[in-house]
N, C-alpha and C positions, 0 to 999 in steps of 0.2 A: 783528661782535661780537655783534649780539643773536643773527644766528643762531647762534652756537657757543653763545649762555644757553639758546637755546627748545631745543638739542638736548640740553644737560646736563640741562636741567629735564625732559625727555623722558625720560632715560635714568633719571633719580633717580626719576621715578612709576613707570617700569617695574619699577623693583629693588624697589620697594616695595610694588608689586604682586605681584608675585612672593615678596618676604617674606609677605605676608599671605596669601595662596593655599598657600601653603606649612605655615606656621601651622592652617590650617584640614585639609589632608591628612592630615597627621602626627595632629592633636590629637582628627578622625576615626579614622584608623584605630587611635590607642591606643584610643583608646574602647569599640572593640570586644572588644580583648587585656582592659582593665582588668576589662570585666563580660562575660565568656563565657557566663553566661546567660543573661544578655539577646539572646544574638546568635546565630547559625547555625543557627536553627531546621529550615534545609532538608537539613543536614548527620546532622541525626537520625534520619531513614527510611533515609539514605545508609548510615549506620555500621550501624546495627540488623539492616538486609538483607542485607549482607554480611557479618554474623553469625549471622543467621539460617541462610540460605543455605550454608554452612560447616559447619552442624550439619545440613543434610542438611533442614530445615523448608521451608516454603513461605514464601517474603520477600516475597509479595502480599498474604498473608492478614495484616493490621491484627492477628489477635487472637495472630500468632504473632510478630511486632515486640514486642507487650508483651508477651509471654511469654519473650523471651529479654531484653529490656531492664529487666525489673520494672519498670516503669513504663507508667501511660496515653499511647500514640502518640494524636497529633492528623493526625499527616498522614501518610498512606500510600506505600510505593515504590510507583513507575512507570512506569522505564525499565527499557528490554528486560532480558533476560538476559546479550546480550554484554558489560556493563558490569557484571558483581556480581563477576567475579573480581576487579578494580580496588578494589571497595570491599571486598570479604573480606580482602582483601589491609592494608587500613587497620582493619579490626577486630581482628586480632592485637596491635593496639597499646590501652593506657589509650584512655576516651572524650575525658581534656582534651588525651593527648598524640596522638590521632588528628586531633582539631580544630587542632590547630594546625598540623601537619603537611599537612593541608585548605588551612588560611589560608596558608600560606607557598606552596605549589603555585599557587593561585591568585593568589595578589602576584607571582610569577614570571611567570604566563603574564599578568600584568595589565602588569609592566613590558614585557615583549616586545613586544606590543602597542599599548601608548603610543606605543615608538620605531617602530614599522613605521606608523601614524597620522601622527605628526612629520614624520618622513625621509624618506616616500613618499608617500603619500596629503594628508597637509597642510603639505608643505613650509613655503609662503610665508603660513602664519595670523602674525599676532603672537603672540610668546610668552604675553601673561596674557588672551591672550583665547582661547589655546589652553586653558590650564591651568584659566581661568574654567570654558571651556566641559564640559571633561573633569570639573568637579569638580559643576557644579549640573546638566548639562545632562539635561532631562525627567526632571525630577523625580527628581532626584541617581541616577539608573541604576547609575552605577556602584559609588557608596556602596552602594546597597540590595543589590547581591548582593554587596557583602563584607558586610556585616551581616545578611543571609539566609542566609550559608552555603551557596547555589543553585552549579551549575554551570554558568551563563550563562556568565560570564568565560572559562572554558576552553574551551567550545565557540564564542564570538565570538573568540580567538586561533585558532583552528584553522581556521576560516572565514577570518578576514581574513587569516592567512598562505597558504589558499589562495588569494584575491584575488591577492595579492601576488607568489605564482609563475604566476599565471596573465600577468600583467601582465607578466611577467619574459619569460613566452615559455617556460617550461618548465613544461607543459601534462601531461604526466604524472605528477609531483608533486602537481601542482597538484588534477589529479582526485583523487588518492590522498585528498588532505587533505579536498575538497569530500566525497568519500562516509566519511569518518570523522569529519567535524561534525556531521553528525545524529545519531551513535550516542545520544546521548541524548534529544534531541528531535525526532524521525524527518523533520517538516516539514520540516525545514532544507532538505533535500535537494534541494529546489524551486531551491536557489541555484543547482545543479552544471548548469542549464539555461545560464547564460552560458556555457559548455562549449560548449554548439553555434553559437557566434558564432566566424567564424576574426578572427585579430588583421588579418593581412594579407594582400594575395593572394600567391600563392606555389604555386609547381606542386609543391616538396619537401615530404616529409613527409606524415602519413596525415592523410584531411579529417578536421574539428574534428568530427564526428560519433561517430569513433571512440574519442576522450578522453572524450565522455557514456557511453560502453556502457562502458568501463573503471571509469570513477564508481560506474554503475550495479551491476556486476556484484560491486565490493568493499562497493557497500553491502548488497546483498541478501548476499553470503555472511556480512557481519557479521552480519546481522541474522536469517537465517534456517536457518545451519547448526546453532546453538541449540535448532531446533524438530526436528533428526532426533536429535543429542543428548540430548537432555532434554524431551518435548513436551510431557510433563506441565507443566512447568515454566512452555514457554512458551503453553499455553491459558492457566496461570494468568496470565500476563502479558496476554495478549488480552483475557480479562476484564475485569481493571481498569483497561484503556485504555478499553474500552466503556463501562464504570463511569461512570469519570471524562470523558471526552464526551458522554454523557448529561447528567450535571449541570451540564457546562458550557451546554447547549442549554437545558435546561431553566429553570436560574437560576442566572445570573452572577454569581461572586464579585464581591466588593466590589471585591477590589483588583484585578480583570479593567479593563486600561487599553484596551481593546480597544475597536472600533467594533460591535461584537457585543451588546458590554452596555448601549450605548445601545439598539440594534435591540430588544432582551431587553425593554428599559423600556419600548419604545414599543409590543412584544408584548400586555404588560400590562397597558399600559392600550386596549387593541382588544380584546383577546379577548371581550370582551361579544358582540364582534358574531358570532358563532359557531362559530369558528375555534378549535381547540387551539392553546395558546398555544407549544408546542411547533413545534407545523404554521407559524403566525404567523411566528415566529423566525427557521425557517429559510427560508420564503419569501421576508421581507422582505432575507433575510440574503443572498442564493444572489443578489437584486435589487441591492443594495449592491455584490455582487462585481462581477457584471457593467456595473455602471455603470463603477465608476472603472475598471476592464481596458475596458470597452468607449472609455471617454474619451481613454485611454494610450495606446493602439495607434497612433496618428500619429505622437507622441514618438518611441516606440519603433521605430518603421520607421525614422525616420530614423538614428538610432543605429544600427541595425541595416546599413542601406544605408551608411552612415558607416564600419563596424567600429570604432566607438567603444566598446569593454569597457570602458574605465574608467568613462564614463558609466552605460554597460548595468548594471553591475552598483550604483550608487547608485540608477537608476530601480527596480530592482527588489525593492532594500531598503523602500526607500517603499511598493509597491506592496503586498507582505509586509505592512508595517505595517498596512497600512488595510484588507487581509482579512482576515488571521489570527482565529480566533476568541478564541482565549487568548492575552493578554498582560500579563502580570505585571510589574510596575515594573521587574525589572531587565530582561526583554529589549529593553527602548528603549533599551541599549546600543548596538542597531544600529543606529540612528536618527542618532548622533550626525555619523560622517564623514558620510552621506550628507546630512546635514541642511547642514552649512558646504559638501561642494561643489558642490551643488545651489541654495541659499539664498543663498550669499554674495556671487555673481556677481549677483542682482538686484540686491542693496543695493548693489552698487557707486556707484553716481551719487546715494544718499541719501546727507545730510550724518547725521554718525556711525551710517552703516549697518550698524559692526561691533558697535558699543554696542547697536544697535538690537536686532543678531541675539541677542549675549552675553543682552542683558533679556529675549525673547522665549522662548528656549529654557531660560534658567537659573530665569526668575519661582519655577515650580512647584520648582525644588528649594532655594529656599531656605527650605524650610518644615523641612530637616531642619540648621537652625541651631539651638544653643541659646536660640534668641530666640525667643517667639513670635509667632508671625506669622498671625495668625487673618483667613480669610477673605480671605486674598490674592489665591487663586487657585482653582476650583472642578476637583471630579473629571473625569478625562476631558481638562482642559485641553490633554495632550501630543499626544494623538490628535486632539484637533481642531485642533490648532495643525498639525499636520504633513497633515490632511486641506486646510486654507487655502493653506500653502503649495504644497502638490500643484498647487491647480487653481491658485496664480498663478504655478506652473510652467507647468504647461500652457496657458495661456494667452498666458503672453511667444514662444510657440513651442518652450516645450524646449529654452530658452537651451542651449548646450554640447553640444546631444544631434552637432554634425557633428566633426569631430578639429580640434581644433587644436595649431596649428604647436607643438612641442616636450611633447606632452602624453605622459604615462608610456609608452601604449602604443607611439608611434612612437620612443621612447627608450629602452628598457628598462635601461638602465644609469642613467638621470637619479635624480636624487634620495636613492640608495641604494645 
């Protein structure tokens, strides 16, 4: 008898949980519908560009965005050109009926997503500690690029449904998709490296070297058939990626979540000692890289020696994290699976080790609740939370890094 009360009483928090999480999604994302000005700031170089562009202007040049939008731009395009026919393509439309059109595309690829995270990649989370985690996790990620209007969310669907086919075993797809996630943010690209891991041994089939060169050869024609087309176009493009890496090295945005802009700080305060603080930066920066890659490579071997992809590819999510130079609140979207199945398996033998993880990962985003909450949590928090975790990864030995019995890749039908 008690047990059937402790399980009702179990079921009735969960619903409840669930009611509330629910509550909190929906009354988010009206929020953004209700005040569209206040919201998709990233969506605005997006539309401008490929109305610019359309008219035959330069969509790099800042002073030709306000010339076709009447209006002061604050932020510049800069992504390639293979991606302006896409948004020319949404400038034909009104600015609030293009935004929405924006927002619903991306709720699309945000649902797809969820279910391919749920079904596959976190089958066995509990349901409000799933939804918890989706909803605060590092500094509400995912809220901030529907409320940025950024195209994070679409290019982490296209990434993790190539995860997904890779995992499947259908490794041609799978490249396809790995070199058409970067098209917007060219680094990505670093991912389509689990590509040279084979799943299994097997004499059929072309070695797993050959799905990297396939990766490689559809991202470079995205990316550079552009430049015999229109080259004009794409120096201007090269430009203001130089532009903007400069000022990234230089001095780091605020909202840069990056381990960089710590580096940046501690730049600043040494350059006395005679060094350009520039020079500083990436010194100390290039030293940072190679530490944590220099630390990982053990992990990594064994995963490697293992054919553990599924593993490989959350280590190297991580890894991502902690060098990347720019990182902007919403791309710790990618942080998230890798964070539960890498993390989750420590806490296992902590008493409420899942509460533990939900508190740890969610602290900083509850700061985008109508509550205020001042002083909770300080900048940077997500990145050094995920740099702790790292090394008490590395440290327990790389829990998971060898296959185990019934794990996606020796299953590829499990879970989905």
């Amino acid at each position: 008898m008690s047990e059937s009360l402790e399980r009702r009483r179990a079921d009735t928090m969960r619903r409840v949980g669930l009611v509330v999480l629910a509550i909190l999604w929906f009354g988010m994302i009206a929020y953004i519908f209700v005040h569209p000005g206040r919201a998709q700031w990233d969506f605005q170089p997006y539309y401008w560009a490929g109305r610019a562009w359309s008219q035959s202007l330069d969509p790099y040049d800042l002073t030709k965005l306000e010339e076709v939008s009447g209006d002061e731009m604050k932020l510049p395009f800069l992504y390639p050109p293979a991606t302006l026919p896409a948004f020319a393509l949404l400038s034909r439309l009104p600015y609030a009926v293009a935004a929405g059109v924006w927002m619903a595309v991306k709720l699309a690829a945000l649902a797809w997503m969820v279910k391919l995270w749920r079904c596959f990649f976190l089958p066995e989370m509990p349901d409000v500690l799933f939804w918890a985690v989706l909803l605060f996790a590092f500094d509400a990620a995912v809220l901030h690029d529907l409320y940025s209007g950024n195209v994070s969310i679409l290019e982490q669907a296209l990434l993790w449904t190539g995860f997904w086919l890779l995992l499947k075993g259908q490794r041609i797809p799978a490249a396809i998709l790995l070199a058409l996630a970067p098209v917007f943010k060219t680094i990505l690209f670093a991912f389509s490296a689990v590509l040279l891991v084979p799943q299994r041994e097997t004499s059929t089939g072309p070695p797993a070297w050959t799905h990297w060169v396939l990766s490689a050869s559809v991202f470079a024609t995205v990316l550079f058939v552009p430049a015999l087309i229109a080259p004009e176009l794409y120096h201007s493009w090269l430009g203001s990626y130089e532009r903007q890496s400069g000022a990234l090295v230089g001095c780091m945005t605020p909202t840069n979540q990056s381990s960089w802009y710590i580096i940046s700080s501690v730049a600043q305060r040494l350059s006395p000692v005679g060094l350009p603080e520039d020079t500083l930066t990436l010194s100390l920066g290039f030293i940072w890289v190679a530490s944590v890659v220099g630390v990982s490579m053990p992990a990594f071997r064994r995963a490697i020696v293992a054919r553990n992809v599924r593993i490989l590819i959350m280590m190297t999510a991580m890894i991502y994290l902690l060098c990347v130079p720019s990182l902007p609140p919403y791309a710790l979207i990618l942080a998230i699976v890798p964070a539960a199945v890498l993390w989750l398996p420590m806490l296992k033998d902590v008493q409420q080790g899942q509460a533990a993880f939900a508190a740890l990962v969610g602290l900083h985003g509850l700061r985008k609740l109508p509550v205020p909450l001042p002083g909770l949590v300080f900048e940077r928090y997500s990145i050094m939370l995920i740099a702790v975790f790292w090394l008490a990864f590395l440290y327990t030995g790389g829990a998971g890094t060898q296959v185990e019995h019934g794990s996606s890749e020796n299953n590829p039908d499990a879970s989905y």
